[in-house]
C-alpha positions in Angstrom: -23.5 2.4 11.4 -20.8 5.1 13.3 -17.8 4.7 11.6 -14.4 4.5 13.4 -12.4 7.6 14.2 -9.6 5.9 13.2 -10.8 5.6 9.7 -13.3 9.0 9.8 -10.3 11.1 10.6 -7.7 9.7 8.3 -6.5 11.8 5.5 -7.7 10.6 2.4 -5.3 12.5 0.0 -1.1 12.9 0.2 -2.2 17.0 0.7 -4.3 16.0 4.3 -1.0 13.8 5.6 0.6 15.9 8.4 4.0 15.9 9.7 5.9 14.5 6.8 6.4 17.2 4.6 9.7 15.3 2.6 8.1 12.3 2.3 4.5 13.6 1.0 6.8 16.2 -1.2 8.3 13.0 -2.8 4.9 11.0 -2.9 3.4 13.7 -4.7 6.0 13.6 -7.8 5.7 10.0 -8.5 2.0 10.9 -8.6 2.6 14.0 -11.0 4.9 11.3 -13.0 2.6 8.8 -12.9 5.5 6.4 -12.4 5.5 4.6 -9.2 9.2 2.8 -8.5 9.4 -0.1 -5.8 8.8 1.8 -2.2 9.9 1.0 1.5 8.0 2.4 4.1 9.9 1.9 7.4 9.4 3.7 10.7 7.7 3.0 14.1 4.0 2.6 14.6 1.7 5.2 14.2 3.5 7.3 11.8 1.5 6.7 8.9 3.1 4.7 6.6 -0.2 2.5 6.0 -2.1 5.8 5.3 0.2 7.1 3.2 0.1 4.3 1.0 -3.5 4.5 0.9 -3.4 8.0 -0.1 -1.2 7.5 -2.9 -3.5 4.8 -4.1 -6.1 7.4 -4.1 -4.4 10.0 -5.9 -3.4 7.6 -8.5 -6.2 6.3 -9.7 -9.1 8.2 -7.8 -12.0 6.6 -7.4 -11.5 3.2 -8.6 -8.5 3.0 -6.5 -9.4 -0.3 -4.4 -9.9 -2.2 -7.3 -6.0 -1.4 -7.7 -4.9 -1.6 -4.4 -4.3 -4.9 -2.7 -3.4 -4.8 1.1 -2.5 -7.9 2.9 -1.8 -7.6 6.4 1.7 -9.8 7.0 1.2 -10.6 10.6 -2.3 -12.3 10.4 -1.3 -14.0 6.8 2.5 -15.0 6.3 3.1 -18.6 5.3 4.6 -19.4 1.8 0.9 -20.6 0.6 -0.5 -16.8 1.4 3.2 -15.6 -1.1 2.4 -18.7 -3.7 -1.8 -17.7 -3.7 -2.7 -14.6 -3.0 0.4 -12.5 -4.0 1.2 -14.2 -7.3 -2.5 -14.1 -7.9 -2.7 -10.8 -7.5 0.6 -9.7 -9.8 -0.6 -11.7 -12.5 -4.0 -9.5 -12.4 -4.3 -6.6 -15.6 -4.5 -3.0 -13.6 -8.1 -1.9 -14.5 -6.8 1.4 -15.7 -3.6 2.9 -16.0 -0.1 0.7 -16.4 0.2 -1.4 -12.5 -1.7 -2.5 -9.8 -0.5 -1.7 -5.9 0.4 -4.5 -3.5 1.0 -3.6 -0.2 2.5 -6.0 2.3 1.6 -4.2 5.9 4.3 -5.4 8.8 6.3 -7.6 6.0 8.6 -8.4 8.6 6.5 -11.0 10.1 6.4 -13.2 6.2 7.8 -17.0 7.5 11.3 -17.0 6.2 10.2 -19.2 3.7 8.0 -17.3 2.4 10.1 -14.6 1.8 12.3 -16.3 -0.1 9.6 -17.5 -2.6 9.2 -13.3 -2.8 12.2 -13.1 -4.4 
């Protein structure tokens, strides 16, 4: 099966990410650190925030990064039960190497305000 541009073209490490030299200089020392702090991507669409993220994950933990990186997509799933099931779920789970896990909440903006309260 052809595989999507979108996804055949994306970079796949923080060093193939164009046009945001400050934020992939930054990226790049938590990964040297190997200490990842709570992160904020904010910006308009199509400026790679989503593949950043995902390039992070894979210069993290290399190959076994999926089984450390969660992604949940806010706008399709954002009701309390999706914060109470999925997310908590997902915290609770041991990292399968290395000291955390990544969740990512894509378009977090669009969470039901309830169920951005049971986030905090």
């Amino acid at each position: 099966m052809k595989e999507v541009w979108l996804e055949k073209y994306r970079p796949k490490t923080l060093d193939d990410v164009v046009g945001q030299d400050e934020i992939v200089e930054r990226l790049k020392a938590y990964v040297k650190s190997g200490n990842l702090p709570h992160l904020l991507f904010a910006g308009p669409p199509g400026t790679g925030k989503t593949t950043c993220a995902v390039a992070l994950a894979r210069d993290l933990f290399g190959e076994t990064w999926r089984s450390q990186f969660f992604e949940l997509n806010s706008s399709d799933e954002r009701g309390i039960d999706v914060v109470r099931n999925k997310i908590k779920e997902y915290a609770r789970m041991a990292p399968i190497s290395g000291d955390f896990n990544i969740l990512f909440l894509d378009e977090c903006d669009h969470l039901t305000g309830d169920a951005q309260a049971a986030l905090r």
